[in-house]
TIKEGU-295754 format. One line per field, with one value per residue (C-alpha): residue number from 1; residue in one letter; x, y, z negated. Coordinates in nm, 2 decimals, always signed. Layout:
BEGIN
miro = NUM / ...
kevex = a / ...
c1 = X / ...
c2 = Y / ...
c3 = Z / ...
This chain:
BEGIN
miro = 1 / 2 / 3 / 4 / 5 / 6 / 7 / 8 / 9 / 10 / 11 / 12 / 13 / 14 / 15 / 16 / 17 / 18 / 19 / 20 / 21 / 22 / 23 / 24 / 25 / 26 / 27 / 28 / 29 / 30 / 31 / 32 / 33 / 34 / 35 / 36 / 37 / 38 / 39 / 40 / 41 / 42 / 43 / 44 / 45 / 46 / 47 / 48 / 49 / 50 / 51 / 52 / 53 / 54 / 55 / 56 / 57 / 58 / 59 / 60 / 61 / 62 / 63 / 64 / 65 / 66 / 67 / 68 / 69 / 70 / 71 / 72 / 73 / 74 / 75 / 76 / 77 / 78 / 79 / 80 / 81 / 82 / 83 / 84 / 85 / 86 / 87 / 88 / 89 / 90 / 91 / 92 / 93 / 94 / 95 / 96 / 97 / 98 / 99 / 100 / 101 / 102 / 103 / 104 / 105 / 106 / 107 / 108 / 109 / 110 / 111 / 112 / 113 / 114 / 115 / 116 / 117 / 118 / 119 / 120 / 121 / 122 / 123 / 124 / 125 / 126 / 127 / 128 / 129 / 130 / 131 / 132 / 133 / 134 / 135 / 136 / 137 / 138 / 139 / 140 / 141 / 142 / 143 / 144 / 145 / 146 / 147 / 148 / 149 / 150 / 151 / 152 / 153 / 154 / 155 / 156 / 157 / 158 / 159 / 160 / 161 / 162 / 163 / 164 / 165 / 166 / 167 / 168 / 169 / 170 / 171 / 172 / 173 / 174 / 175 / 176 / 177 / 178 / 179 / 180 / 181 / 182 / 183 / 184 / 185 / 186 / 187 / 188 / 189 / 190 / 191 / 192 / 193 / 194 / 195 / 196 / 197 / 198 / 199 / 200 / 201 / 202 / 203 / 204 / 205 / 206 / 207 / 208 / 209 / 210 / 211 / 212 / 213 / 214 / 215 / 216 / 217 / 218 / 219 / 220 / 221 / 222 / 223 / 224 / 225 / 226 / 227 / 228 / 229 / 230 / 231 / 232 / 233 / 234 / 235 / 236 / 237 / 238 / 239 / 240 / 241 / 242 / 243 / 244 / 245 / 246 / 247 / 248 / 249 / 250 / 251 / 252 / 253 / 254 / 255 / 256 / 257 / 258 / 259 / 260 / 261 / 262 / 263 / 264 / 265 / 266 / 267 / 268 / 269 / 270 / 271 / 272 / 273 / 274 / 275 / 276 / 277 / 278 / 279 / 280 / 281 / 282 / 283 / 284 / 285 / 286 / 287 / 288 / 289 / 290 / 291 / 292 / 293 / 294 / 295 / 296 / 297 / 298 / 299 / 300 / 301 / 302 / 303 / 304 / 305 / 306 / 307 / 308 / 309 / 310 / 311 / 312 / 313 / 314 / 315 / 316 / 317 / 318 / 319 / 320 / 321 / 322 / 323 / 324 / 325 / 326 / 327 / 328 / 329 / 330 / 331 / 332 / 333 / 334 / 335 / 336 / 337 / 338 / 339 / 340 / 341 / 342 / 343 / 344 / 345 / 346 / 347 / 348 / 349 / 350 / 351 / 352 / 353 / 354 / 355 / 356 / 357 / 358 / 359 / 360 / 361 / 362 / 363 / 364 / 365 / 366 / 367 / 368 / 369 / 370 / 371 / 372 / 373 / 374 / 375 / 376 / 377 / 378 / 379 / 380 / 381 / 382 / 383 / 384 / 385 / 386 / 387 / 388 / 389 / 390 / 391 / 392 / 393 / 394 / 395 / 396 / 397 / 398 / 399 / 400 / 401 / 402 / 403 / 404 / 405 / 406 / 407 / 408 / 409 / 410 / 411 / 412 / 413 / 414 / 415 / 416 / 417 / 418 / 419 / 420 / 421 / 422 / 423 / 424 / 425 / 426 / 427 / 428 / 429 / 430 / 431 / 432 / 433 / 434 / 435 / 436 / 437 / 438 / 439 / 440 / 441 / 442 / 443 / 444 / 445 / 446 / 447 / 448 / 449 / 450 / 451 / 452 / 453 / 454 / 455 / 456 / 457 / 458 / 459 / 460 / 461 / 462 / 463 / 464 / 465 / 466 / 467
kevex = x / x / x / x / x / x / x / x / x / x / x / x / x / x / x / x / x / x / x / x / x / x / x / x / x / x / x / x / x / x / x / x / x / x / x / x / x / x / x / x / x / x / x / x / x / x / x / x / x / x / x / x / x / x / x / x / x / x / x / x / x / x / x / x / x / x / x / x / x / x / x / x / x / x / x / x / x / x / x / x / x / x / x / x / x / x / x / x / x / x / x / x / x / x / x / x / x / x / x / x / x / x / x / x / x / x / x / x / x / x / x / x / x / x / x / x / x / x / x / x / x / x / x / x / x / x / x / x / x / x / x / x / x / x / x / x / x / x / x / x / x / x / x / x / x / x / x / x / x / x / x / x / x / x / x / x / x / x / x / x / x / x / x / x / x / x / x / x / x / x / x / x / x / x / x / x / x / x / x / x / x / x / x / x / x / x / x / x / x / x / x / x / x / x / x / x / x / x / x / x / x / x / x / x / x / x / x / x / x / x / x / x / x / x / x / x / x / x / x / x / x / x / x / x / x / x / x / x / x / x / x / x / x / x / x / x / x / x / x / x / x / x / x / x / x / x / x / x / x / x / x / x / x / x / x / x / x / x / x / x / x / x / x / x / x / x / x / x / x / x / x / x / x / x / x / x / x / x / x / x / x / x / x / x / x / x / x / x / x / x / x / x / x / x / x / x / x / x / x / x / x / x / x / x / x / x / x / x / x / x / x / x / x / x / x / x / x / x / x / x / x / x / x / x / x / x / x / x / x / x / x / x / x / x / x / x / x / x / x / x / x / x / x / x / x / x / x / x / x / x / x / x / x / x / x / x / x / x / x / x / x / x / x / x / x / x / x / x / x / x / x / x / x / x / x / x / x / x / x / x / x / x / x / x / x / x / x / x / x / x / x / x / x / x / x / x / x / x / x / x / x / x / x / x / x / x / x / x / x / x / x / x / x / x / x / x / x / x / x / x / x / x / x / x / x / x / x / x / x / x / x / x / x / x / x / x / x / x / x / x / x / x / x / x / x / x / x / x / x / x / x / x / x / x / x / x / x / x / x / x / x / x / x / x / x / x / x
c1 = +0.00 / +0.10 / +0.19 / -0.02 / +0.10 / -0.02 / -0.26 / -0.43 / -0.48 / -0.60 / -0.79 / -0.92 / -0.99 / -1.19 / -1.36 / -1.48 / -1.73 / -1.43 / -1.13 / -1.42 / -1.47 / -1.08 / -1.07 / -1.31 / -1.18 / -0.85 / -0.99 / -1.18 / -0.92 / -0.71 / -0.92 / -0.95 / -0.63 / -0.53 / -0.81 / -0.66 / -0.31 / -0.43 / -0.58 / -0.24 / -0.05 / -0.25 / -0.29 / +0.10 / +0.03 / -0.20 / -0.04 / +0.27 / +0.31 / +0.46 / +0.72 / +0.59 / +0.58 / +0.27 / +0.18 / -0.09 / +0.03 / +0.32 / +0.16 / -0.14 / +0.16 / +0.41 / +0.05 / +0.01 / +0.33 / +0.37 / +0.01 / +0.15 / +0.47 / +0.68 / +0.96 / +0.90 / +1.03 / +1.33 / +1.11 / +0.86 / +1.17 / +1.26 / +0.91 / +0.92 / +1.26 / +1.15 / +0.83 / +0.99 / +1.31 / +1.26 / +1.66 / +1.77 / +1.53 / +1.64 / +2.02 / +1.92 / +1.70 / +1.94 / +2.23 / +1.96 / +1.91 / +2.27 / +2.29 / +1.93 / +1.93 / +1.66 / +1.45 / +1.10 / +0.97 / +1.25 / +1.25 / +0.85 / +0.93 / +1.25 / +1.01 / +0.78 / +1.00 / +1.18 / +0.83 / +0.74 / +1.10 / +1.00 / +1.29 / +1.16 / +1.47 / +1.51 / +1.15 / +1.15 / +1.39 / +1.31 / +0.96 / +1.12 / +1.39 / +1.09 / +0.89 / +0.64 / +0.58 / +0.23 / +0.23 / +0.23 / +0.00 / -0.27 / -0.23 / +0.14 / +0.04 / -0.21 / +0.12 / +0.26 / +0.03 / -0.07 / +0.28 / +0.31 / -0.01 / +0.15 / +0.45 / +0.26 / +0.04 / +0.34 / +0.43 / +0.07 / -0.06 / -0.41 / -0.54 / -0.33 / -0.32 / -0.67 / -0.69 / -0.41 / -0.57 / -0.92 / -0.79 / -0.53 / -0.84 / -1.06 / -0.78 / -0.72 / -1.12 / -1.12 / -0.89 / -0.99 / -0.67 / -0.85 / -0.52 / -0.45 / -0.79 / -0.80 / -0.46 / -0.61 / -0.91 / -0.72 / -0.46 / -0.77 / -0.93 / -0.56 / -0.65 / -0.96 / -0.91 / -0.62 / -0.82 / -1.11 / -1.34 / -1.43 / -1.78 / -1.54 / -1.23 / -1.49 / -1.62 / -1.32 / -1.16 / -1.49 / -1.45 / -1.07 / -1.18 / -1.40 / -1.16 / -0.89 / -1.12 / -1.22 / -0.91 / -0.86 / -0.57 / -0.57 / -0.30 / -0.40 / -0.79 / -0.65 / -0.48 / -0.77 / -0.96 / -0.75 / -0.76 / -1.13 / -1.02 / -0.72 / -1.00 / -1.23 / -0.90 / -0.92 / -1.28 / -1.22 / -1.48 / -1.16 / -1.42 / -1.53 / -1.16 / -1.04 / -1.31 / -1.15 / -0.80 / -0.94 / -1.13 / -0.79 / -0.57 / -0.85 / -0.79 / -0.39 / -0.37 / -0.63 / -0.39 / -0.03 / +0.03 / +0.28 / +0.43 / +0.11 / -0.04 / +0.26 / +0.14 / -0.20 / -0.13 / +0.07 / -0.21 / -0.45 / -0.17 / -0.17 / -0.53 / -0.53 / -0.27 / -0.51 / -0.74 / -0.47 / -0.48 / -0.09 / -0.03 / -0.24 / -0.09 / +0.27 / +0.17 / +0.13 / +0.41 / +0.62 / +0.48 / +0.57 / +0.98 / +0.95 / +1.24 / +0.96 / +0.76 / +0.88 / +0.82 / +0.99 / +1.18 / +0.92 / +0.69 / +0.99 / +1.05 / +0.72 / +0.67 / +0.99 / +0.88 / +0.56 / +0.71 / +0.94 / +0.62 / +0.45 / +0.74 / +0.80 / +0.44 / +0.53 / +0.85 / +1.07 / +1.23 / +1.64 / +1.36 / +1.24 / +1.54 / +1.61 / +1.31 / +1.37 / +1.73 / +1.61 / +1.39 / +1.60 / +1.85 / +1.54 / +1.46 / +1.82 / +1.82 / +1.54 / +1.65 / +1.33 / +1.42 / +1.09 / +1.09 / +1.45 / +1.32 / +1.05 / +1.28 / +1.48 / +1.23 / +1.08 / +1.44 / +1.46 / +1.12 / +1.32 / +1.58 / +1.34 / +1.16 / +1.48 / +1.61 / +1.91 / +1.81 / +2.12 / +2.07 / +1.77 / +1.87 / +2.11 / +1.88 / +1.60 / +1.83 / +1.94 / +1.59 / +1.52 / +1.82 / +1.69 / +1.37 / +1.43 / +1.42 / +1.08 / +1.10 / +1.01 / +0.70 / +0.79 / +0.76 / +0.95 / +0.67 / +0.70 / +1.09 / +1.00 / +0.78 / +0.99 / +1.28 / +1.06 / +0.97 / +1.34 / +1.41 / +1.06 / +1.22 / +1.57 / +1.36 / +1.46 / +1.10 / +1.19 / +1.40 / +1.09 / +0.84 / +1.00 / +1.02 / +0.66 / +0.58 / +0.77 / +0.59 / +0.26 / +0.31 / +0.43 / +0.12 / -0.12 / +0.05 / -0.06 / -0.37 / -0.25 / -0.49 / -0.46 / -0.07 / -0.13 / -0.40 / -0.09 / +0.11 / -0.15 / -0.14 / +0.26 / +0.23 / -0.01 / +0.18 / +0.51 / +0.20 / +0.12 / +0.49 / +0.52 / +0.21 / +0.05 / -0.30 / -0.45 / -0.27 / -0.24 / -0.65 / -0.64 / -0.39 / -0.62 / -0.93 / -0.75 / -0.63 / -1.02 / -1.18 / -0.92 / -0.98 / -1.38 / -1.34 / -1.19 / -1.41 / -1.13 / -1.31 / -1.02 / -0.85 / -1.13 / -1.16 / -0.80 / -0.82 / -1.17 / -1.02 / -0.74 / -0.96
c2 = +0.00 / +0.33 / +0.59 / +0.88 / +1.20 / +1.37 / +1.59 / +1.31 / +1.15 / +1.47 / +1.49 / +1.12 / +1.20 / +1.49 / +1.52 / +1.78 / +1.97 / +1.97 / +2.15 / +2.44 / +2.46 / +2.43 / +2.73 / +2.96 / +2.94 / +3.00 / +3.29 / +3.41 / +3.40 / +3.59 / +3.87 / +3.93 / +3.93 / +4.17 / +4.42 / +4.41 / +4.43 / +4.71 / +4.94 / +4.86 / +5.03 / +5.29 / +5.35 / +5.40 / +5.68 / +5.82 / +6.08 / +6.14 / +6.49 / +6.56 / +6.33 / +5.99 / +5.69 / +5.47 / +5.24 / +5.03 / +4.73 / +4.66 / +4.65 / +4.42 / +4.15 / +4.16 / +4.08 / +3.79 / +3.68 / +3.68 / +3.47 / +3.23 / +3.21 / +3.34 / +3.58 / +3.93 / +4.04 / +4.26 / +4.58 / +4.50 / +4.48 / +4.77 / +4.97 / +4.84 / +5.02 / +5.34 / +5.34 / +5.35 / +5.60 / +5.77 / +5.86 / +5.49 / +5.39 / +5.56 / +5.46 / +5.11 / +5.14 / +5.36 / +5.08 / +4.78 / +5.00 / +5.00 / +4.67 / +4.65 / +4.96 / +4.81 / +4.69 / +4.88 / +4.83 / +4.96 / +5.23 / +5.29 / +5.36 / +5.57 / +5.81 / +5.78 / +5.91 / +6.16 / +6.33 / +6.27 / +6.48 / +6.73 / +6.65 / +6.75 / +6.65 / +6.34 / +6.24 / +6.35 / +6.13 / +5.83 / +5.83 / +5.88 / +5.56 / +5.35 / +5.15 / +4.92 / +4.53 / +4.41 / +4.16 / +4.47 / +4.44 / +4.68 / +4.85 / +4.91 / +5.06 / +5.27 / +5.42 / +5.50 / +5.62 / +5.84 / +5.97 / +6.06 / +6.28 / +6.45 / +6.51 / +6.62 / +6.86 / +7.02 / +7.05 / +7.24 / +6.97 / +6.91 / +6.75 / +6.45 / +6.49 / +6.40 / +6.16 / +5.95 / +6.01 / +5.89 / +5.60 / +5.54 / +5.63 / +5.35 / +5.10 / +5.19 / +5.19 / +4.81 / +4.72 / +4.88 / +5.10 / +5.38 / +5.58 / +5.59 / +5.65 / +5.98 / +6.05 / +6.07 / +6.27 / +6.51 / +6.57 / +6.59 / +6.84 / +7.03 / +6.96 / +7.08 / +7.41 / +7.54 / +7.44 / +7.68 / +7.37 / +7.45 / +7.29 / +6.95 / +7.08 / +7.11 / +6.76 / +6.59 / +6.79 / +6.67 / +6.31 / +6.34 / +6.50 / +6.20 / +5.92 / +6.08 / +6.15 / +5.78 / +5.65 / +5.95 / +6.05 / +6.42 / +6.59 / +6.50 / +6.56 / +6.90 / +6.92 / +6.87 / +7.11 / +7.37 / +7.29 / +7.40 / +7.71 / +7.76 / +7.68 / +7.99 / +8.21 / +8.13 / +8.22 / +8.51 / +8.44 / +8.56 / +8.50 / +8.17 / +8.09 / +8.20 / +7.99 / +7.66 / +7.78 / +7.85 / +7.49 / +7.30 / +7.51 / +7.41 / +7.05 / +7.08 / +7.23 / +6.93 / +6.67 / +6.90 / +6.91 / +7.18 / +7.14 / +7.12 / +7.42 / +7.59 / +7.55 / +7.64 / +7.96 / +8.05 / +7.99 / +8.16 / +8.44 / +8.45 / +8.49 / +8.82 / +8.97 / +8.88 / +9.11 / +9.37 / +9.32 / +9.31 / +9.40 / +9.05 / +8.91 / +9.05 / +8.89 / +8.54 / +8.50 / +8.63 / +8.38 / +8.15 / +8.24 / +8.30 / +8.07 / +7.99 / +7.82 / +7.47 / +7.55 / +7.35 / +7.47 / +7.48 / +7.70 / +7.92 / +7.97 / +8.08 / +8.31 / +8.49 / +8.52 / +8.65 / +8.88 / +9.01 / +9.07 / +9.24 / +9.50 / +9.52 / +9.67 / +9.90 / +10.00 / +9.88 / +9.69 / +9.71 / +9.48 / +9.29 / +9.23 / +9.06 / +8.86 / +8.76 / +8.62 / +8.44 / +8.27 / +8.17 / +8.02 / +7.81 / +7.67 / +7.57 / +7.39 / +7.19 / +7.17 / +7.33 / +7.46 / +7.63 / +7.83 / +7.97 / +8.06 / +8.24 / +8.43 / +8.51 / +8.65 / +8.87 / +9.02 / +9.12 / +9.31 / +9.48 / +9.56 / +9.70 / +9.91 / +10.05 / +10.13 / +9.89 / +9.75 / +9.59 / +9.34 / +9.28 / +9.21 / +8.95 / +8.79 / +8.76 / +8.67 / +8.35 / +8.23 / +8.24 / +8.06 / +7.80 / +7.79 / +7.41 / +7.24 / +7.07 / +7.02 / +7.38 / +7.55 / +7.91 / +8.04 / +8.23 / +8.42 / +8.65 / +8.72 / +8.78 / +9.05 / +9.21 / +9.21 / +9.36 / +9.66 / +9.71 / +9.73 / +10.01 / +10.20 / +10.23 / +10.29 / +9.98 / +9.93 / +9.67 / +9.47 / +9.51 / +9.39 / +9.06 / +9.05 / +9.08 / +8.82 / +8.55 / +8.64 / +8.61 / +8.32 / +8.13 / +8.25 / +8.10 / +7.79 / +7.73 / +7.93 / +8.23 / +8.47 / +8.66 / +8.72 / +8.71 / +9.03 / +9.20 / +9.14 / +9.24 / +9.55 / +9.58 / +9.58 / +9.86 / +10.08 / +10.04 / +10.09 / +10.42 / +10.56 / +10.50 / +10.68 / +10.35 / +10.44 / +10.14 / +9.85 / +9.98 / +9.95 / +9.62 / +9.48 / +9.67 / +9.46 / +9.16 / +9.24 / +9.31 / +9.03 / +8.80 / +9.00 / +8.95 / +8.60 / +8.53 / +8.81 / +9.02 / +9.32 / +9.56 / +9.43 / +9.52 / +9.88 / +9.95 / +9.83 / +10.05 / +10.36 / +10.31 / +10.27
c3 = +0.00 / +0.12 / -0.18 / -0.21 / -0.30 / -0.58 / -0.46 / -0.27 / -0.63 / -0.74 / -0.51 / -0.52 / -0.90 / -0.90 / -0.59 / -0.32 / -0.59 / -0.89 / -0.62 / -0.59 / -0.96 / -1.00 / -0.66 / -0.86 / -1.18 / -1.13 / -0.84 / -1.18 / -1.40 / -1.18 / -1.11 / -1.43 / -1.49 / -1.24 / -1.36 / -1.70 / -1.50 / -1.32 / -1.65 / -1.87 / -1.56 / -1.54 / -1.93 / -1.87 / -1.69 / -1.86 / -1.98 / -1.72 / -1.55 / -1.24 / -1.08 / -1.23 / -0.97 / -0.89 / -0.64 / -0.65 / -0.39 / -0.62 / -0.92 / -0.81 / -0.66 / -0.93 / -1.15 / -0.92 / -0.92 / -1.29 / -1.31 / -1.12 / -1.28 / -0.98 / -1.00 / -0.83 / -0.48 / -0.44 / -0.36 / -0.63 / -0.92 / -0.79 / -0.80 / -1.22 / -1.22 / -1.01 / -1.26 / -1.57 / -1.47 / -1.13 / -1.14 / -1.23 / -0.96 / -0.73 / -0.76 / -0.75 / -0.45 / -0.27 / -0.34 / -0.16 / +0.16 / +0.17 / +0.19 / +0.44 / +0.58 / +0.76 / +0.50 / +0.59 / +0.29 / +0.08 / +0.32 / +0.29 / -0.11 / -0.07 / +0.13 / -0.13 / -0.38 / -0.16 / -0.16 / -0.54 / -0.55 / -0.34 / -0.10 / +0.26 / +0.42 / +0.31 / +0.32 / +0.68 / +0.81 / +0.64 / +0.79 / +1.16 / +1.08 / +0.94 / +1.14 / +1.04 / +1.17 / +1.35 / +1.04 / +0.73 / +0.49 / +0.46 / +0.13 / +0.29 / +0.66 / +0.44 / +0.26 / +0.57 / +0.71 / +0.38 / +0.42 / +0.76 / +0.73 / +0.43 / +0.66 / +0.94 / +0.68 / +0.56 / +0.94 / +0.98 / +1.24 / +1.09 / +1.32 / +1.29 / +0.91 / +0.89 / +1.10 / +0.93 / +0.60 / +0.67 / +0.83 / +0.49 / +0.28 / +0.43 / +0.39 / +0.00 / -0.07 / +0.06 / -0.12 / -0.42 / -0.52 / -0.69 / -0.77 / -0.40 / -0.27 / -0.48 / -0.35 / -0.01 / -0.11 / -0.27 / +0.06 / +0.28 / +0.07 / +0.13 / +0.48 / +0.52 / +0.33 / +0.50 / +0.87 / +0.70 / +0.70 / +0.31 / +0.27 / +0.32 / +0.17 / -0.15 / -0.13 / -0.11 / -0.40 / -0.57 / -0.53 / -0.65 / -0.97 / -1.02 / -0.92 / -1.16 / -1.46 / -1.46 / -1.44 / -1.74 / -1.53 / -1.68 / -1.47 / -1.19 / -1.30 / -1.36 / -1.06 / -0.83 / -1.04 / -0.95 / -0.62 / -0.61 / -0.75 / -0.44 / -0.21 / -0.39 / -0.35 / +0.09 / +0.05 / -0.14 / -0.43 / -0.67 / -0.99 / -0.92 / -0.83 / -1.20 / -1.34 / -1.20 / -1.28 / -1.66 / -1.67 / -1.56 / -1.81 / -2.09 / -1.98 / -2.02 / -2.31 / -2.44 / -2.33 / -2.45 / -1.99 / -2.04 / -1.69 / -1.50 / -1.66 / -1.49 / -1.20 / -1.22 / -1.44 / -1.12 / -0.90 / -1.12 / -1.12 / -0.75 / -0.76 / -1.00 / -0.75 / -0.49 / -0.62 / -0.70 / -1.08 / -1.10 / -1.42 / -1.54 / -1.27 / -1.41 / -1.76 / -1.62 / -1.39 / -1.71 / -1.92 / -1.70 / -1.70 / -2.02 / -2.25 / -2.48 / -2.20 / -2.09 / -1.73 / -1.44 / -1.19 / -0.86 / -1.07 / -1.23 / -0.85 / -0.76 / -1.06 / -0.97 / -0.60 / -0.76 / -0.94 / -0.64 / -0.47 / -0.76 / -0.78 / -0.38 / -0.38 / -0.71 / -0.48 / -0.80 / -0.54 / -0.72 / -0.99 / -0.64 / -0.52 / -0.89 / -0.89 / -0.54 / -0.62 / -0.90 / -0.74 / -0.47 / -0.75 / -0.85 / -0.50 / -0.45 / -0.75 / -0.62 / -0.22 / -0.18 / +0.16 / +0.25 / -0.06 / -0.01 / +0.35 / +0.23 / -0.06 / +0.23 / +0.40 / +0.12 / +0.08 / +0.46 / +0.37 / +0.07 / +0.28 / +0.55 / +0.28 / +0.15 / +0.52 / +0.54 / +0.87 / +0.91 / +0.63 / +0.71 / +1.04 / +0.92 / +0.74 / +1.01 / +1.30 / +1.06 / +1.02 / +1.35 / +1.42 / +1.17 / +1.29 / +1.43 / +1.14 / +1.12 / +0.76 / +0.61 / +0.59 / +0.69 / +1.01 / +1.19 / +1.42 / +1.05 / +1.14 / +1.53 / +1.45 / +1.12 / +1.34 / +1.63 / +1.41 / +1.32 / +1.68 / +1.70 / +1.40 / +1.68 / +1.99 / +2.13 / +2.32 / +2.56 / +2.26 / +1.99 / +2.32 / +2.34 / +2.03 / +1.92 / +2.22 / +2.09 / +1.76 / +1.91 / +2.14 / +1.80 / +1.66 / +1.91 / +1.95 / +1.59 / +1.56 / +1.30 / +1.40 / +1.16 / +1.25 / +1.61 / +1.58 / +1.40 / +1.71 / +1.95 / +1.75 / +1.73 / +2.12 / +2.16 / +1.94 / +2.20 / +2.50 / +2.30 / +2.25 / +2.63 / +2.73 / +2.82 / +2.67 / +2.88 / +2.74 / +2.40 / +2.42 / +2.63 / +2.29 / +2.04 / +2.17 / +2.18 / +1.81 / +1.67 / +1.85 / +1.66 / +1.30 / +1.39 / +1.46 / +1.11 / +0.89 / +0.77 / +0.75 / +0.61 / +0.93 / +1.18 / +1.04 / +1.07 / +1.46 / +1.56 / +1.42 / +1.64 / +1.95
């Protein structure tokens, strides 16, 4: 007689009805395992700030793995070591794609990171050297593709933004990664407010709020609270806007959040220079650089920019060009290359102000020079025209001209009204100092039917009482 192998026997023993009982409990006990999994990992979050590292996929298989008594994967040991220290992590993940520099799924997490960091750059060219196989799993194509719409958000290509993340979102809702799904909620609702689409940009912010406060995820609750009140700031409703920024402070300082209140008392800041209350404003951004206050860096950065701005306006700009230093120390510190772009920019507006054109010459003429890299948010349509009013203030007609069109053709190719109208308006003062009273009204037109098109009223007056 033939010997049978043991699962035959088993098999023998028990019967067809007694492997399904065996297949669901064991399926039962492991769900239930995993959910329990899945709240201890999150309760270990509970009460992180800024910089902490989560990803569902990993935790749900090195759950499984440990049910069934199997050691975890490479990229799962390392996802325990980038949870508990993000620096340690990040050596030890940096020394295995050293050694697999190929390794997409060490790559997909080192991208990850790069953007929990804040480090553009890095994050950048990681996506472009990753490339995912036909065979990934789905949790992990939704990453990708989560993180490739942040990159093309920060790249101002909202189109393509949104349609990553609903796709991502879809993925991470069948699969039942809350954390994730909230993620993508709360990037859409970036999305959709900064495209003017604010009925969804409010929605989406909504269903964040909800995902985070039942996972009692309070910095991030408080996070996508303030988001509503940013998206009140772009629809000017400055009262409502402080009333969000006022509910997610409340909620930091009932958790001890000291590094996420930073941020939003900067955004709530930006909103009471918004409605030219600068000397509140002036309070709160001080606050925040104050050595008492356990701020981080990024919002340091952004108070002292604030701040620069504040005094620009007062024409204390010696005190602006301080601030403006400051915070360009801060965004070196953090590689945050699209905030030293924009400090550079503000002090080629001091210089401008103060009538040393040739610094702020130098300074323009390098951002435009850097205006390749893909990676930063500023623009350099903003140094086109500056330098194209430098070249107006010298009588250099023809120079400021091409200027001001390179401006403007950056500005349509990424729908900036708002900075195109300035050009249109840029060009018909040059029509009017050269007697050209036909195309400085063809311009002007052009300029107020793109300040009607997006409401700003102040705008449109300033343009009819030119015509």
């Amino acid at each position: 007689m033939q010997d049978l192998e043991f699962s035959d026997i088993i098999f023998a023993s028990i019967g067809i009805g007694g492997i399904i009982f065996v297949y669901f409990h064991i399926r039962f006990r492991l769900l239930r395992f995993l959910k329990i999994a899945a709240q201890k990992s999150l309760q270990k979050i509970k009460n992180k700030e800024r910089h902490f590292f989560y990803n569902s996929h990993y935790t749900k298989q090195t759950a499984t793995r440990k049910f069934f008594h199997q050691s975890a994967t490479a990229e799962a040991k390392i996802y325990t070591a980038l949870s508990t220290s993000l620096k340690k992590g990040e050596k030890e993940l940096q020394k295995a794609i050293k050694q697999t520099p190929r390794n997409w799924r060490l790559l997909l997490l080192y991208a990850d990171i790069c953007l929990t960091q804040n480090k553009r750059v890095e994050f950048g060219n990681t996506l472009n050297n990753l490339h995912l196989p036909f065979g990934a799993p789905s949790a992990l194509r939704a990453d990708y593709l989560r993180l490739t719409a942040l990159n093309e958000l920060y790249q101002t290509n909202m189109y393509d933004a949104s349609k990553k993340l609903s796709k991502a979102l879809k993925i991470y809702q069948k699969n039942g990664y809350s954390y994730e799904e909230a993620e993508c909620y709360l990037a859409l609702g970036q999305t959709y407010r900064i495209s003017g689409v604010f009925d969804v940009a409010y929605t989406m912010f909504q269903e964040a709020e909800k995902l985070y406060k039942s996972m009692e995820l309070s910095s991030k609750q408080a996070e996508a609270v303030a988001y509503q009140g940013l998206l009140e700031i772009s629809r000017e409703n400055y009262h409502t806007s402080e009333e969000y920024f006022i509910k997610a402070e409340e909620l930091c300082q009932e958790h001890q959040l000291v590094q996420t209140i930073s941020d939003i008392k900067n955004w709530h800041g930006l909103a009471l220079y918004l409605q030219a209350k600068h000397s509140q404003a002036q309070k709160l951004f001080q606050s925040i650089i104050s050595d008492k206050f356990p701020a981080t860096k990024e919002a340091q950065a952004f108070a002292y920019e604030m701040l620069g701005r504040i005094t620009f306006h007062a024409k204390k700009y010696a005190t602006a060009l301080r601030y403006t230093e400051q915070a360009m120390i801060c965004h070196k510190d953090t590689h945050h290359q699209a905030g030293i772009f924009e400090s550079l920019y503000l002090k080629a507006e001091i210089y401008y102000a103060t009538d040393n054109l040739q610094k702020s010459t130098e300074i323009l003429t390098a951002l435009v020079r850097n205006k390749t890299s893909s990676y930063t948010t500023f623009y350099p349509a903003n140094a086109y025209s500056l330098l194209g009013l430098i070249e107006m203030r010298q009588n250099n007609l023809r120079m400021a001209r091409t200027l001001f069109k390179q401006a403007l053709d950056l500005e349509n190719s990424k729908n900036r009204l708002k900075g195109a109208a300035i050009d249109y308006n840029n060009l018909a003062e040059i029509c009017l100092q050269e007697g050209d009273k036909n195309g400085a009204e063809k311009y002007l037109r052009q300029a107020l039917n793109y300040a009607e098109e997006i409401e700003d009223n102040e705008l449109k007056e300033y343009l009819k009482a030119k015509l």
